[in-house]
N, C-alpha and C positions, 0 to 999 in steps of 0.2 A: 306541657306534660301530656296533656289530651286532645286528641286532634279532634275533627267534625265528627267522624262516625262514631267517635266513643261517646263523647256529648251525644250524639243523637239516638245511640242505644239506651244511655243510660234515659234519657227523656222520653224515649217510649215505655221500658217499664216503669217508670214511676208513673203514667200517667195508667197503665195500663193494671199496675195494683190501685192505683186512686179508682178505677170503673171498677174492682171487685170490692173496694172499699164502702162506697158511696152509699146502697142501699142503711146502711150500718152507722157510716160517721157526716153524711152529709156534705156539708163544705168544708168539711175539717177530712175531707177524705187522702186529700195532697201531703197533709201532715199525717197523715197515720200510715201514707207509702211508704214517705221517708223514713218513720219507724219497724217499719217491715222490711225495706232495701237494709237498714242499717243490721236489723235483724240474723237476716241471711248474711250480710259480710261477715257477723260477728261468728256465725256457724263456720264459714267457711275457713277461718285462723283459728281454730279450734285448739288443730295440733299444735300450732305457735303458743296457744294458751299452754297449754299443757310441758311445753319447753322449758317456759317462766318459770313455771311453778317446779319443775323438776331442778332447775338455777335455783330458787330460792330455797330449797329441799337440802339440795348437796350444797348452799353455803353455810348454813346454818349447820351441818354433820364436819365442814371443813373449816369451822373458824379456831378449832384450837390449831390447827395446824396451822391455819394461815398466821395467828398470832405469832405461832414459834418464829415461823421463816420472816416476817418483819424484823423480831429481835434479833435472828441471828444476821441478817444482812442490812440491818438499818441500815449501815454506812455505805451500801452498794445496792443503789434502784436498779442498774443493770442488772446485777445476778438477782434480785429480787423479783423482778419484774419474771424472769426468766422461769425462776422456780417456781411463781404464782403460775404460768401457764403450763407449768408443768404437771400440775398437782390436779389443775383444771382438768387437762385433756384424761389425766390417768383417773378421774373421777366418771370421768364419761358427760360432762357438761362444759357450757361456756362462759364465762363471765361476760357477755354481751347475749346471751339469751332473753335476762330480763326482757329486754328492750324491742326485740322483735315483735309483739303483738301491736305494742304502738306505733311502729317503723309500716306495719305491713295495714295500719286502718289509717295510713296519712295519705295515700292517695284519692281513698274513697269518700273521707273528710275532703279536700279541694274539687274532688269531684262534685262532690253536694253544693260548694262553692261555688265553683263555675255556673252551674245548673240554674243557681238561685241567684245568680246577679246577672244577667242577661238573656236569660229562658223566657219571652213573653207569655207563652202560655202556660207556665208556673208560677209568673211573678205574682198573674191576678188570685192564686188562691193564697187562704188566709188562716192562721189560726187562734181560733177565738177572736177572729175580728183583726187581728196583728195581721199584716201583710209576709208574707213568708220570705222575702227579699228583701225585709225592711232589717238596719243595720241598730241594735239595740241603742249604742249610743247616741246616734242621730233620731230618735223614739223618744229615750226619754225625757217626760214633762209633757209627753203628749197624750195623746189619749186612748194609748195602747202601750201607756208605764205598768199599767197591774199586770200584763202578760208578759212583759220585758224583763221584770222584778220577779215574776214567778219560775219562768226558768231561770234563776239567774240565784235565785235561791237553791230551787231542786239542784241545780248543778252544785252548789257550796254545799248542802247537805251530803250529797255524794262523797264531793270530793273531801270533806272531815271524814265520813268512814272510810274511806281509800288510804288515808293518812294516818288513821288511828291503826288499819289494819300493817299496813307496813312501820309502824313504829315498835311496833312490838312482834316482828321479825327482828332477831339477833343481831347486828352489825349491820343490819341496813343503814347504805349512805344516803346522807341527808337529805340530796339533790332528788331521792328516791322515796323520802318520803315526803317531802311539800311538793312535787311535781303534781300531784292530782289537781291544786287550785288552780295550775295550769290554765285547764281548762276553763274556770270562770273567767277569768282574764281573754283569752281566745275569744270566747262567744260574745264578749262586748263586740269585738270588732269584724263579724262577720256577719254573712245573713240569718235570720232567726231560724230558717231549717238547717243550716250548718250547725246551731245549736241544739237544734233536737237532736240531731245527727249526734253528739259530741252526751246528750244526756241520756241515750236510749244506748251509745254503745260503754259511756263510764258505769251506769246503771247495771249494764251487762255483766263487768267485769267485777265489780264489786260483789255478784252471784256466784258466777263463775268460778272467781280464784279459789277460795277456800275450798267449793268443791273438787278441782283440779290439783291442790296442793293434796289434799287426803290422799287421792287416788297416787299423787308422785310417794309419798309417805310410806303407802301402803309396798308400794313396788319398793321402793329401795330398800322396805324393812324383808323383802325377800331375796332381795339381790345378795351376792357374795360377793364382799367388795374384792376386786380385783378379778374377777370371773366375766 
């Protein structure tokens, strides 16, 4: 997916936030670029955030309609199918919106990956002593389980409020709301800065959406539907 020069961009500025880091965080400078790369991705899908939430806005305004059109076409997913994406577009959203903020940080996830499993000169830094290329499963029982254990909680913390928040969104699918532990799962098996990577950007959106769903809120409660 990432040829030499993108690896080798992306390996300059991490090292290159780690030298404005350092004064500040030490040898923990490496991990707190990846908090700051991760940072800046998360600015950058902003507008993708704001899609979500405008999807989650107009399904929750569209579910008695979508109720009806189930009952009236139970017996026919075609024309169901048809008239859900009909109702969709004349709402002005998409029922694959949700999905686009995680679609559009899955590159930059494998790119942290990459980075961190055969970067020599990122392998050797560390956080809290944890090697930043070290793969939590193959860690634990060693002597860097309290940092393996600790992100690995902060990510389960996360992802129950991620969970909690989307369970009490109206008609959310399921898949939609236990996808957050996802993530803890993920981070077993990748390198520990792919897990910062994964708790600095769930972390993000768990801020984020609420405040993005208000502002979608606030808009649609001015809009005139069908205008």
């Amino acid at each position: 997916m990432f040829g030499i020069p993108v690896l080798g961009v992306a390996h300059d500025v991490l090292l290159t936030l780690a030298d404005a880091l350092a004064p500040l965080l030490g040898t923990g400078s490496v991990a707190g670029a990846v908090v700051v790369f991760t940072a800046c991705v998360r600015l950058v899908i902003v507008p993708l955030g704001y899609a979500q939430a405008r999807a989650e806005v107009a399904r929750a305004r569209l579910a008695p309609q979508v109720r009806r059109l189930r009952a009236r076409h139970a017996e026919d997913p075609q024309r169901l199918a048809r008239e859900l994406a009909a109702l969709h577009r004349q709402s002005g959203t998409s029922m694959f919106a949700g999905i686009l903020p995680a679609l559009a940080g899955l590159p930059f996830l494998f790119l942290t990956y990459r980075l961190f499993s055969g970067d020599r000169a990122l392998l050797e830094h560390t956080l809290a002593g944890a090697p930043l290329g070290m793969h939590p499963v193959a860690g634990l029982g060693g002597p860097h389980t309290l940092v393996l254990v600790g992100l690995s909680a902060l990510l389960a913390g996360v992802a129950y409020v991620q969970h909690r928040a989307a369970a009490a969104v109206p008609h959310a699918p399921a898949l939609v709301r236990w996808m957050p532990f996802g993530t803890v799962l993920t981070a077993a098996f990748v390198p520990l800065a792919a897990g910062l990577y994964l708790l600095t950007s769930t972390a993000w959106t768990t801020v984020e959406r609420p405040l993005l769903r208000g502002l979608a809120t606030r808009r649609a409660d001015r809009v005139v539907p069908g205008h």
